[in-house]
C-alpha positions as CSV (number, residue, x, y, z in Angstrom):
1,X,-80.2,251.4,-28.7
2,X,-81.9,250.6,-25.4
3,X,-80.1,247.3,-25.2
4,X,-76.8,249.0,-26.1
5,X,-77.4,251.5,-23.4
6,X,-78.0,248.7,-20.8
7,X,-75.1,247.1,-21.7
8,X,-73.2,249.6,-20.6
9,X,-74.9,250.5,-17.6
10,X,-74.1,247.1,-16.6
11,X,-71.0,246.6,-17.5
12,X,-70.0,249.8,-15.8
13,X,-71.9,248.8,-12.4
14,X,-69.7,245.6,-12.5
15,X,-66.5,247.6,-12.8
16,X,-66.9,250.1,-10.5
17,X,-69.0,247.9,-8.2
18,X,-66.6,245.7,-7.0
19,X,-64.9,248.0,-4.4
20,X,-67.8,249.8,-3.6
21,X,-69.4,246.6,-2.3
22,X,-66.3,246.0,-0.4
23,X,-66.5,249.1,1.0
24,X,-70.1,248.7,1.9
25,X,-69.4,245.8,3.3
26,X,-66.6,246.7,5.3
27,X,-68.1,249.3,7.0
28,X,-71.7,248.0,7.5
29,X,-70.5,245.0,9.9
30,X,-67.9,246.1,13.1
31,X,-65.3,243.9,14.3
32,X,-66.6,242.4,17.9
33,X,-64.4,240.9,20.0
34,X,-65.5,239.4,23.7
35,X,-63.1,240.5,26.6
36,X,-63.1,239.2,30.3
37,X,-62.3,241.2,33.2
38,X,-61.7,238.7,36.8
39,X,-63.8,239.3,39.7
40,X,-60.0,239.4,41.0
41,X,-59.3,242.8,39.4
42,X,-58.2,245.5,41.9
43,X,-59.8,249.0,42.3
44,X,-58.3,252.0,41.4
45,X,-55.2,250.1,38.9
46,X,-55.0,250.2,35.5
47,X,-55.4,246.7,34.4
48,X,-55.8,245.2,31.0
49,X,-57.6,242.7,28.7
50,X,-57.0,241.4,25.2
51,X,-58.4,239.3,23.1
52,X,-58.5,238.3,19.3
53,X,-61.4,240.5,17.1
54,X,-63.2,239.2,14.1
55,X,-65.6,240.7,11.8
56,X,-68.6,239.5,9.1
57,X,-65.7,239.7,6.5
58,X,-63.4,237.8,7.9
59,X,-65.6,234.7,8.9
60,X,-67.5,234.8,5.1
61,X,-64.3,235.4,3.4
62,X,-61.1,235.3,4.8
63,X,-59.0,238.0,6.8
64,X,-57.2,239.9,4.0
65,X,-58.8,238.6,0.6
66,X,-59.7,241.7,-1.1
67,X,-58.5,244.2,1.3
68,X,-57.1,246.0,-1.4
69,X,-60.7,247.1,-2.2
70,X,-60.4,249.5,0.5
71,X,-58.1,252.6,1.9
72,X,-58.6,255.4,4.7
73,X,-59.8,252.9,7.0
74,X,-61.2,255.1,10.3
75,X,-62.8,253.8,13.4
76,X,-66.5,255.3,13.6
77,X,-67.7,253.6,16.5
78,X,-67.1,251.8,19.7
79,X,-69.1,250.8,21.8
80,X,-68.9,247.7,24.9
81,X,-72.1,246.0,26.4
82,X,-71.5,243.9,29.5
83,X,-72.7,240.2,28.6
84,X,-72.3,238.6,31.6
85,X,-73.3,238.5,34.3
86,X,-76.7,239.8,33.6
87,X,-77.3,242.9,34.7
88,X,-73.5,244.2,35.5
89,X,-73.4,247.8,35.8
90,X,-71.0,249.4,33.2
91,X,-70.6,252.1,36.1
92,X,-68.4,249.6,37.7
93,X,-65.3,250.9,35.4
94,X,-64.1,254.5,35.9
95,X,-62.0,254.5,32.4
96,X,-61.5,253.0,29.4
97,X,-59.5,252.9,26.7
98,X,-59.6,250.7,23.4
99,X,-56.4,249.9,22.0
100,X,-56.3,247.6,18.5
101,X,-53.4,246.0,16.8
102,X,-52.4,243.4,14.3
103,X,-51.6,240.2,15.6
104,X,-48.1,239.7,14.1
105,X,-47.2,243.1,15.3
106,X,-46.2,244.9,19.2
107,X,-47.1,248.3,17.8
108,X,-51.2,249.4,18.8
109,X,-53.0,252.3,18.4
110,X,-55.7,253.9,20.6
111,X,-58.9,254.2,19.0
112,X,-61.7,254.9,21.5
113,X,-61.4,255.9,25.0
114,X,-64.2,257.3,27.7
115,X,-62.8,259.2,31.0
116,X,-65.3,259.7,34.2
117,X,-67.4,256.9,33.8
118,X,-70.9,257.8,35.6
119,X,-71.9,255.2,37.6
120,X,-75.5,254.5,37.0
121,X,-74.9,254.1,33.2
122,X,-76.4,250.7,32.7
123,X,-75.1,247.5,30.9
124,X,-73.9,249.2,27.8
125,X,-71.7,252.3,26.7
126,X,-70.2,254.1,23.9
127,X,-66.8,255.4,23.8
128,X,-65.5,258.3,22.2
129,X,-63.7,257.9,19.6
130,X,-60.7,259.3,17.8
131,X,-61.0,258.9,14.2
132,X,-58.3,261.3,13.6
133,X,-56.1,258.3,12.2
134,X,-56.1,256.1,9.3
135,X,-55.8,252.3,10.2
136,X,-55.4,250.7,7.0
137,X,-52.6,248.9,8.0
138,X,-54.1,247.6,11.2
139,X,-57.8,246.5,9.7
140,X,-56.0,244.9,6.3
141,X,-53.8,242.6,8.5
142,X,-54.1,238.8,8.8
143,X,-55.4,239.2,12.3
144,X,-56.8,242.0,14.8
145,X,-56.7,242.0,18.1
146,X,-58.3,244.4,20.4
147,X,-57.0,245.5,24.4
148,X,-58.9,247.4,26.7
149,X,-57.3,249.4,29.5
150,X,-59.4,249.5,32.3
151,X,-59.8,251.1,35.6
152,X,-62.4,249.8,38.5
153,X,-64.5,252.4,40.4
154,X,-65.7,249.1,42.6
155,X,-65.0,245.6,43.2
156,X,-66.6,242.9,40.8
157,X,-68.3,240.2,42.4
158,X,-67.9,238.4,39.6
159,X,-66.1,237.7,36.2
160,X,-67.3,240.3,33.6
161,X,-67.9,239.4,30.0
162,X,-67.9,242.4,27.7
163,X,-68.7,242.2,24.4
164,X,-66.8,245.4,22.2
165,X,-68.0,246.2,18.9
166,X,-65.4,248.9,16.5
167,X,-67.3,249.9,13.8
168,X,-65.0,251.1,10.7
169,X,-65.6,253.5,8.1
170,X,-63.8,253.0,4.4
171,X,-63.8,254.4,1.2
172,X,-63.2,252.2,-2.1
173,X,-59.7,251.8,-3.4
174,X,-60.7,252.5,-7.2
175,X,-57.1,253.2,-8.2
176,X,-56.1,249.8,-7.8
């Protein structure tokens, strides 16, 4: 009886276990992308930067392998630390706003933004976010890429590396 009992505990961990991990997985590791802002950037302009975003998923197993694990993809944090060079002030920037899309697509979505930067807030900042929106079809894509519209308080004296992490929360697709 006990080993009949097991059995099915087992087997029924295995079935059901399979999105849930996905799930977990998904949501435990943020997709991080690195952005550069020039020293060149003018004050007071809304500029931009974009660049490509990966996640722990993606580099283990492939963009897309078992994103049909997964549905009501929501962002559930952002946050940007300033990399390089050490010590740059995150004050510097009066606004931002984080915009992802997928890579074979022109259509984007804001996800976090922050208005009224304060200008002693040190080499890291989180944005707010608006998790309002499912991006399933975004996050499921072959490729992400991230933008960040920016606006300067004050000049850079220097080229700013900033490293953005979007954390995503999912739920598993158990109807699939």
């Amino acid at each position: 009886m006990k080993r009949s009992l097991l059995s099915f505990i087992v087997i029924a961990t295995i079935m059901t276990g399979c999105a849930t991990v996905q799930s977990i997985v998904r949501s435990s590791f943020p997709y991080t992308a690195t952005l550069l802002v020039p020293a060149s950037s003018r004050t007071n302009t809304t500029l931009s930067a974009t660049s490509q975003a990966s996640s722990f998923d993606q580099i283990f197993t492939g963009q897309g392998s078992n994103t049909d694990a997964i549905k009501d993809v929501r962002i559930s944090s952002a946050r940007i630390d300033a990399t390089s060079p050490s010590g740059q002030n995150m004050g510097a920037f009066k606004t931002i706003r984080m915009y992802i899309s997928r890579g074979d697509s022109s259509s984007e979505i804001m996800v976090a933004s922050r208005e009224d930067i304060g200008t002693s807030v040190g080499s890291s900042i989180m944005l707010d976010i608006d998790n309002s929106r499912l991006l399933d079809d975004y996050i499921k894509g072959s490729t992400v890429r991230v933008r960040m519209e920016y606006v300067l308080r004050s000049p850079l004296t220097a080229d700013v590396s900033l490293k953005t992490s979007l954390g995503f929360s999912v739920a598993p697709n158990t109807a699939r």
